[in-house]
DRENPA-3360 file (N, C-alpha, C; in nm, 2 decimals, always signed):
BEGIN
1 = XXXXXXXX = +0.08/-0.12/+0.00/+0.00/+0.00/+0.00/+0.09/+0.13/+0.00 ~ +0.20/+0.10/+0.06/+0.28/+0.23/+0.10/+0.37/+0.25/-0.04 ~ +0.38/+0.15/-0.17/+0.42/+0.22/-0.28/+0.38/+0.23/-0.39 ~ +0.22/+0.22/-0.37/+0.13/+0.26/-0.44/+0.11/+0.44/-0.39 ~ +0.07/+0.43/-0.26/+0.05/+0.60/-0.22/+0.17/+0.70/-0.24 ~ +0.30/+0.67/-0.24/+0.42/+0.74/-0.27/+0.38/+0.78/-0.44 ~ +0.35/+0.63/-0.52/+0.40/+0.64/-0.62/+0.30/+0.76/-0.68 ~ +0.18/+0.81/-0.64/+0.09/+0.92/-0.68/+0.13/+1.04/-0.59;
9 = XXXXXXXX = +0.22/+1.05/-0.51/+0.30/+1.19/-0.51/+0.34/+1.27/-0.57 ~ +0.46/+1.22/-0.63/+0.50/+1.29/-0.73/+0.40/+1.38/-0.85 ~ +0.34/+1.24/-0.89/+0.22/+1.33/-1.02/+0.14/+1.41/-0.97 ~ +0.08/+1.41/-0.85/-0.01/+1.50/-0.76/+0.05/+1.63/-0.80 ~ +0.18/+1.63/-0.70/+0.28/+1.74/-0.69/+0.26/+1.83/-0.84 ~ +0.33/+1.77/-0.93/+0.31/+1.79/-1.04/+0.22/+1.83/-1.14 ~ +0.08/+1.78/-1.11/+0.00/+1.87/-1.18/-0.07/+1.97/-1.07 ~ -0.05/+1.99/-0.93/-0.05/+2.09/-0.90/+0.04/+2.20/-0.89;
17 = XXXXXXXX = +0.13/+2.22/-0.91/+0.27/+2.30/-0.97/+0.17/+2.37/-1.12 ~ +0.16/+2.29/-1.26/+0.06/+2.31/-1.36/-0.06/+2.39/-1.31 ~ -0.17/+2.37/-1.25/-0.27/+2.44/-1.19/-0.23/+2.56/-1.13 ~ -0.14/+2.57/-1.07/-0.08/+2.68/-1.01/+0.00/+2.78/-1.12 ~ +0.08/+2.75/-1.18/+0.13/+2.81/-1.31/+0.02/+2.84/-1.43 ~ -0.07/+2.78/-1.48/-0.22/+2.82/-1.54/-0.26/+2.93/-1.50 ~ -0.32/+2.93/-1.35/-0.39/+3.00/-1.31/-0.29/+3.13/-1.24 ~ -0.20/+3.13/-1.24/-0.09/+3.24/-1.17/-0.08/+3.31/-1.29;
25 = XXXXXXXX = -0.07/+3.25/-1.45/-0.05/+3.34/-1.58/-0.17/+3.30/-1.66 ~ -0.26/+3.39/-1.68/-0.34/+3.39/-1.76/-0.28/+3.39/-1.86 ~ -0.37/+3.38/-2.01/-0.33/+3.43/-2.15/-0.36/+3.55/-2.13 ~ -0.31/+3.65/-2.20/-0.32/+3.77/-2.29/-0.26/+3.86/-2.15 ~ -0.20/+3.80/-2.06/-0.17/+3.84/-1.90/-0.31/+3.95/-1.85 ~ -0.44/+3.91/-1.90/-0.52/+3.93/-1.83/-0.61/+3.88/-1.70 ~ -0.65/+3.92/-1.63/-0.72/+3.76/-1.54/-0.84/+3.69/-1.62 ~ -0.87/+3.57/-1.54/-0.98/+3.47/-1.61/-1.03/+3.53/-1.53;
33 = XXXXXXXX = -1.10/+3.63/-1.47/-1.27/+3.71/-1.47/-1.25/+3.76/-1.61 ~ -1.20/+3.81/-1.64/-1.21/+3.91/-1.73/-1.26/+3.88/-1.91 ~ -1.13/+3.70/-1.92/-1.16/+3.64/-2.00/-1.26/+3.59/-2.00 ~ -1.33/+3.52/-1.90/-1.43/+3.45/-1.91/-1.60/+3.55/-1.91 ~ -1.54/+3.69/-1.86/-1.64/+3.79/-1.87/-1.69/+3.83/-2.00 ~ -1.56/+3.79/-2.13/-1.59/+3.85/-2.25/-1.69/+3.81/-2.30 ~ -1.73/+3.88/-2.39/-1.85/+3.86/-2.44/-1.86/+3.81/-2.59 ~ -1.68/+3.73/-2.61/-1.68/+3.62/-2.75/-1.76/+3.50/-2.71;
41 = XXXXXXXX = -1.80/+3.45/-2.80/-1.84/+3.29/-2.80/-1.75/+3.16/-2.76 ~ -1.81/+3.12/-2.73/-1.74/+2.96/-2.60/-1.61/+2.94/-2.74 ~ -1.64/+2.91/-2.87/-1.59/+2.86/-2.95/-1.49/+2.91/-2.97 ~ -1.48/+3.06/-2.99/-1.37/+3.19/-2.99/-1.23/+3.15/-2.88 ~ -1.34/+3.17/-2.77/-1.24/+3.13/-2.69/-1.21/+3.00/-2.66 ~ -1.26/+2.92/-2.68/-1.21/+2.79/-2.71/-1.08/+2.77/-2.81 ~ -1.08/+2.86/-2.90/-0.98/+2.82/-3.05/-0.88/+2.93/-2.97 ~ -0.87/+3.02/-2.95/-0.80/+3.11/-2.87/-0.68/+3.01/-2.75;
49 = XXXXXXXX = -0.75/+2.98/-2.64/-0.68/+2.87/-2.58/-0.65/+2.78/-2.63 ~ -0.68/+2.73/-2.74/-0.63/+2.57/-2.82/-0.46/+2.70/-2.88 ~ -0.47/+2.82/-2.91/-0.36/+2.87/-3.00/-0.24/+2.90/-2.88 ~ -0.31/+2.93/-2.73/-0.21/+2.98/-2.64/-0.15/+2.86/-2.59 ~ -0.24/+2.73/-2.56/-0.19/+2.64/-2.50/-0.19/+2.50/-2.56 ~ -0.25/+2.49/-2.66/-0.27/+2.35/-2.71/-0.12/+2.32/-2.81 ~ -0.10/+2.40/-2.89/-0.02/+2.47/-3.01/+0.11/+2.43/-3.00 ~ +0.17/+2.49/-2.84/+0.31/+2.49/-2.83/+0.31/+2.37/-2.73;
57 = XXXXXXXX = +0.24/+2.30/-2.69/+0.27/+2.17/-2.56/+0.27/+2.08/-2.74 ~ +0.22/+2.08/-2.80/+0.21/+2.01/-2.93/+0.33/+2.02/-3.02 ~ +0.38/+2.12/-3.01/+0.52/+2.14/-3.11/+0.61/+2.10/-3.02 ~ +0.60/+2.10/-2.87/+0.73/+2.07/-2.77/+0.72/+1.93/-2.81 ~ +0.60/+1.88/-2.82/+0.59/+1.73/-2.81/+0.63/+1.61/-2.87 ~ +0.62/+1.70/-3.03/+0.64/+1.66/-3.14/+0.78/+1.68/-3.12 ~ +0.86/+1.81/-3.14/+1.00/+1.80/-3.13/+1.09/+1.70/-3.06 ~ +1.07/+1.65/-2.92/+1.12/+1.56/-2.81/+1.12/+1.42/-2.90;
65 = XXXXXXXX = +0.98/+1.39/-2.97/+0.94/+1.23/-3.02/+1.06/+1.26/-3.18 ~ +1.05/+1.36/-3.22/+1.11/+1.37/-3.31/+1.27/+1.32/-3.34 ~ +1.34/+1.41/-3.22/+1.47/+1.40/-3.16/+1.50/+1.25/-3.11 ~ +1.43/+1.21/-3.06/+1.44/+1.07/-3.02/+1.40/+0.98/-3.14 ~ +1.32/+1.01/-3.18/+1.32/+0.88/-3.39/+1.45/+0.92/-3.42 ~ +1.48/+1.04/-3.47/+1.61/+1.06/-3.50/+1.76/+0.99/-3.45 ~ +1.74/+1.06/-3.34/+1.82/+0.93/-3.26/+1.83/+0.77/-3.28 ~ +1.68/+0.70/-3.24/+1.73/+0.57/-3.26/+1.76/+0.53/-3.38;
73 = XXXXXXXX = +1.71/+0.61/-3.48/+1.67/+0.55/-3.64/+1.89/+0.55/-3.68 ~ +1.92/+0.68/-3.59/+2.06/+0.72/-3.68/+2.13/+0.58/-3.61 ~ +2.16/+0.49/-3.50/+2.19/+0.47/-3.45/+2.15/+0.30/-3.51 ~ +2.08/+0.29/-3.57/+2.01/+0.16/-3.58/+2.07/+0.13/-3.75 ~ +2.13/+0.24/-3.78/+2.16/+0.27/-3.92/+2.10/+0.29/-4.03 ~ +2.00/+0.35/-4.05/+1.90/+0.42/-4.16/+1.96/+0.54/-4.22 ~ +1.92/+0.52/-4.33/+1.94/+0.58/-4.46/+1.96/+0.74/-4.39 ~ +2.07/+0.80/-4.46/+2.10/+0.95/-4.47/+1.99/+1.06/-4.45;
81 = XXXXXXXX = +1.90/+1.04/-4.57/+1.76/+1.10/-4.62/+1.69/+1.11/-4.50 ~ +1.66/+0.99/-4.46/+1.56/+0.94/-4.35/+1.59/+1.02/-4.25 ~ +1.69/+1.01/-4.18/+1.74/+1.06/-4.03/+1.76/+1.23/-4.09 ~ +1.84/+1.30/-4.21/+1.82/+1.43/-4.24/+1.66/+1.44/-4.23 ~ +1.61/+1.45/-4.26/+1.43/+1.42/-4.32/+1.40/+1.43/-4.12 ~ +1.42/+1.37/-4.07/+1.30/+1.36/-3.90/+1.42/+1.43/-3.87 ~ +1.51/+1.47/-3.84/+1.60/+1.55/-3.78/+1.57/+1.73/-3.82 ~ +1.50/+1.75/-3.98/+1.52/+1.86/-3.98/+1.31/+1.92/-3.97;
89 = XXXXXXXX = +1.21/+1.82/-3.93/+1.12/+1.83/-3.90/+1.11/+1.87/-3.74 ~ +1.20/+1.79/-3.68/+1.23/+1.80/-3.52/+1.28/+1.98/-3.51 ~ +1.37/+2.00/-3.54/+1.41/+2.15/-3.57/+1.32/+2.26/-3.59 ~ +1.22/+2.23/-3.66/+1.13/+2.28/-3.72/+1.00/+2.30/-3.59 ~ +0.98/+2.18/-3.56/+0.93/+2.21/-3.44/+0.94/+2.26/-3.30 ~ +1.05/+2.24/-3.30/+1.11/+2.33/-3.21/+1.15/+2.50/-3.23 ~ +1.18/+2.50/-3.31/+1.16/+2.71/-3.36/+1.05/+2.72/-3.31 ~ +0.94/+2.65/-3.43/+0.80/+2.67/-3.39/+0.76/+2.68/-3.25;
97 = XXXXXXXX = +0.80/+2.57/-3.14/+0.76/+2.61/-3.06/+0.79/+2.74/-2.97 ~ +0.92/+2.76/-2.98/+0.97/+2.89/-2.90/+0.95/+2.99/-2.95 ~ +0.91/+3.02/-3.10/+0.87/+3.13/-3.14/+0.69/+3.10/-3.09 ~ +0.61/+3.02/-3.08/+0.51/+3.08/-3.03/+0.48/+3.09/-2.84 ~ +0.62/+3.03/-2.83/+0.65/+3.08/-2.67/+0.70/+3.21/-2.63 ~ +0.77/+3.25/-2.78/+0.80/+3.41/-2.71/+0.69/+3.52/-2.76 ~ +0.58/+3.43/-2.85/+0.46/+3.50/-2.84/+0.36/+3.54/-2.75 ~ +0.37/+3.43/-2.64/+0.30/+3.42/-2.60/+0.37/+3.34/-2.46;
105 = XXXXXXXX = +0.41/+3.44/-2.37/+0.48/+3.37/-2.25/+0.39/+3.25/-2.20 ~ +0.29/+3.34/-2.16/+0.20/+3.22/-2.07/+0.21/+3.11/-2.10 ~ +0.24/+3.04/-2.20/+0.21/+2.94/-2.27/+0.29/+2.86/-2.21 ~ +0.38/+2.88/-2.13/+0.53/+2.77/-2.09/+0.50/+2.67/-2.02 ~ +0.39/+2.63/-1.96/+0.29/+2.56/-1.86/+0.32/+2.43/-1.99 ~ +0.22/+2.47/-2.05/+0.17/+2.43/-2.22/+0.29/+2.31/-2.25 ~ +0.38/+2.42/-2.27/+0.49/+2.40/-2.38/+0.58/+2.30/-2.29 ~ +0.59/+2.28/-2.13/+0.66/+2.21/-2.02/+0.60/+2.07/-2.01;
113 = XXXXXXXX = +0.47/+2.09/-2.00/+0.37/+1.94/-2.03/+0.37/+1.87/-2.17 ~ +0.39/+1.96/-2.28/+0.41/+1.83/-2.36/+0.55/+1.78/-2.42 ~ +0.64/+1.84/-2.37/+0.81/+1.83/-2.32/+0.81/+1.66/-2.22 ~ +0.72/+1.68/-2.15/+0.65/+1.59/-2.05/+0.63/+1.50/-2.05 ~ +0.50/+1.49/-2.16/+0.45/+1.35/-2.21/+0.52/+1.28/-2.32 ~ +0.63/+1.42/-2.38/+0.69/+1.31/-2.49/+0.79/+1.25/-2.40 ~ +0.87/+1.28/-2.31/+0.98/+1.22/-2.27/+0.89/+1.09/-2.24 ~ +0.78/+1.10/-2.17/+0.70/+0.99/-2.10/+0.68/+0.87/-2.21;
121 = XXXXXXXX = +0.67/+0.93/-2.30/+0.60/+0.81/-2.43/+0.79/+0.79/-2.46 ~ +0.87/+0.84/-2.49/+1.00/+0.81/-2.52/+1.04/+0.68/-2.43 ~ +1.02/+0.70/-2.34/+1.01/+0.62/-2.22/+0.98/+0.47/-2.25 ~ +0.88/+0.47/-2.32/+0.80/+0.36/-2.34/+0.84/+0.23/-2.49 ~ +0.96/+0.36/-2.59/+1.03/+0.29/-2.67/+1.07/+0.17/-2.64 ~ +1.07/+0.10/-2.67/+1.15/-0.02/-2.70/+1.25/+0.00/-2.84 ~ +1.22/+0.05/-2.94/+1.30/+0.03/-3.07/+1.26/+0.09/-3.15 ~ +1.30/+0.11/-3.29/+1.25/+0.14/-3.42/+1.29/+0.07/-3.50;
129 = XXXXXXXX = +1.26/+0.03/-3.66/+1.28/-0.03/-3.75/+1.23/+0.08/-3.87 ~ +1.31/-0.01/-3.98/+1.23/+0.06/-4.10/+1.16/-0.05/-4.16 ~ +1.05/+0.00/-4.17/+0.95/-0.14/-4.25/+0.90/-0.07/-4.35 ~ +0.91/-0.17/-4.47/+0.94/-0.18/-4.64/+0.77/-0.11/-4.66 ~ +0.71/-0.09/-4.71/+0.55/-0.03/-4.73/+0.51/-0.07/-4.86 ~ +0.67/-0.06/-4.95/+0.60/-0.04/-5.10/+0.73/-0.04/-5.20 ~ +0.75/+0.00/-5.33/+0.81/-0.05/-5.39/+0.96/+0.05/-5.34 ~ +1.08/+0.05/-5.27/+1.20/+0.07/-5.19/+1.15/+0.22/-5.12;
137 = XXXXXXXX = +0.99/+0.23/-5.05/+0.97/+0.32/-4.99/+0.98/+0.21/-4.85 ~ +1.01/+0.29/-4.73/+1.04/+0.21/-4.58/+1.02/+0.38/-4.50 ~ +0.91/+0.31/-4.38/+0.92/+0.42/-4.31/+0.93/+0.40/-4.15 ~ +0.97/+0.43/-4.06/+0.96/+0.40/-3.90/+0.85/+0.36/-3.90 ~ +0.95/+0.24/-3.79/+0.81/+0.16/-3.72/+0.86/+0.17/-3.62 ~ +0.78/+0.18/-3.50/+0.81/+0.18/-3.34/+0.74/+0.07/-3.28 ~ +0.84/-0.01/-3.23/+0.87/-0.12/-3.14/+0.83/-0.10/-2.96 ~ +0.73/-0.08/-2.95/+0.67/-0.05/-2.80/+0.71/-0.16/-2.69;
145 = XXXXXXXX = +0.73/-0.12/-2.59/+0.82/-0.19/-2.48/+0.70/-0.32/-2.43 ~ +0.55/-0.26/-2.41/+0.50/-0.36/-2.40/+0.41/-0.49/-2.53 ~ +0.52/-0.45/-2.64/+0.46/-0.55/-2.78/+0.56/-0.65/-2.72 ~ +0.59/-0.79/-2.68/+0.66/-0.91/-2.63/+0.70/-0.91/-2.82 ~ +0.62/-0.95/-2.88/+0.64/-1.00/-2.98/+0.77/-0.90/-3.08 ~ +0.71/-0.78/-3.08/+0.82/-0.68/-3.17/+0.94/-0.72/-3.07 ~ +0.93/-0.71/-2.95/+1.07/-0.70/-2.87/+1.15/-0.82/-2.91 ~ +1.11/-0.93/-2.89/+1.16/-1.06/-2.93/+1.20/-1.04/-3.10;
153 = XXXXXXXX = +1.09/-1.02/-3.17/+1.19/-1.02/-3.36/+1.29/-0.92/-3.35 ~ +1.28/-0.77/-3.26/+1.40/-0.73/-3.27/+1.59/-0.80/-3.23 ~ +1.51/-0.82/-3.10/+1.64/-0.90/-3.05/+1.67/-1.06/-3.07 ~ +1.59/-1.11/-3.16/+1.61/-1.23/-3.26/+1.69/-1.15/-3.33 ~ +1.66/-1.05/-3.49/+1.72/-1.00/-3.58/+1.86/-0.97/-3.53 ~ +1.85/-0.88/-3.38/+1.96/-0.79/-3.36/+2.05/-0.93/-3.31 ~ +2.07/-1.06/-3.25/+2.13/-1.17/-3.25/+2.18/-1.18/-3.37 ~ +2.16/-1.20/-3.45/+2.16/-1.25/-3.59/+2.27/-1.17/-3.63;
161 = XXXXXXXX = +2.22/-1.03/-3.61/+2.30/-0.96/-3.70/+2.45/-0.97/-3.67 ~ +2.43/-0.94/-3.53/+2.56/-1.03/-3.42/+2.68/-1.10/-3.47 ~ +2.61/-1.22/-3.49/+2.65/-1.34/-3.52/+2.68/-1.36/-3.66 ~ +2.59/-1.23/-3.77/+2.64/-1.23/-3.90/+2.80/-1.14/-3.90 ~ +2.83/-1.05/-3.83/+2.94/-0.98/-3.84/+3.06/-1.03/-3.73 ~ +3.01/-1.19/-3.60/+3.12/-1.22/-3.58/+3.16/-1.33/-3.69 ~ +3.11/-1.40/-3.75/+3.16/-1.52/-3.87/+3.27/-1.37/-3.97 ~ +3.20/-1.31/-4.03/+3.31/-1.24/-4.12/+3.45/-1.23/-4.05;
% end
C-alpha cells in the first residue's frame, strides 16, 4: 500500500505546480474574470486557448518524439535522407515552438507538459525499425516496450545480426 500511495506523489505534486502556473499566468496576462467575462463565444475562446496552450505543448511534443526517432533510427543505421528528413522536421518544431512561446509567455505551462509527455512516451520505446511499405519506400516503425512480440523479432534480428558480423 505504501508504494502505491508514494507512487501518486510525485504526479499530484506535479500537476498541482501546472494548476498553479495556469492559473498564476493567464493568456493575454489578463485575469480569467475578465476572459471569461468576454462577451466572445465559447468557441472563440475555445480556438483562442487551443492557439495559447494546445499549439506549443504540441510542437514541444512533437520535437522531443522527433529528436528521439532521429536518434534511434541514426543509431540503428538508416538511410541519410531518412534521419536528415526527421531530424530537420524536429528543428522545425522546435523554432516553432519557442517562437510561439516568445509570443505568447504564458504558454510555458503548455509548452513544459508536452516536453513531459513526450519524454514519457520516449520512455515507453523499446526500438524502431524501418518497415518496407511499398516499392524501396520504408518508413519508422516503433517497437513498444509492451509488444513481447516486436521486442523478441528485434532482439532475434539484432542476435543475428551479431552473429552475422562475428563469422566475417
Amino acid at each position: 500500500m505504501k508504494a502505491k500511495y508514494y507512487s501518486y506523489v510525485l504526479p499530484a505534486i506535479a500537476f498541482v505546480a501546472l494548476a498553479a502556473a495556469v492559473i498564476g499566468a493567464p493568456p493575454a496576462n489578463l485575469s480569467w474574470g475578465i476572459f471569461f467575462d468576454d462577451p466572445a463565444s465559447a468557441a472563440a475562446k475555445g480556438a483562442f486557448l487551443a492557439r495559447v496552450y494546445l499549439l506549443p505543448g504540441a510542437l514541444s511534443f512533437a520535437a522531443i518524439i522527433l529528436f528521439q526517432l532521429q536518434f534511434r533510427l541514426s543509431a540503428s543505421g538508416a538511410g541519410k535522407q531518412t534521419v536528415f528528413s526527421i531530424c530537420l522536421l524536429a528543428s522545425l518544431s522546435t523554432l516553432l515552438g519557442l517562437q510561439r512561446l516568445s509570443l505568447t509567455p504564458n504558454a510555458a505551462p503548455a509548452y513544459a507538459v508536452g516536453m513531459a509527455a513526450a519524454y514519457m512516451t520516449a520512455s515507453r520505446l523499446y526500438g524502431t525499425r524501418m518497415r518496407s511499405v511499398g516499392r524501396g519506400l520504408s518508413i519508422p516503425w516503433i517497437v513498444w516496450r509492451g509488444n513481447r512480440q516486436g521486442v523478441q523479432d528485434m532482439d532475434r534480428a539484432a542476435a543475428q545480426s551479431r552473429q552475422a558480423r562475428a563469422e566475417k
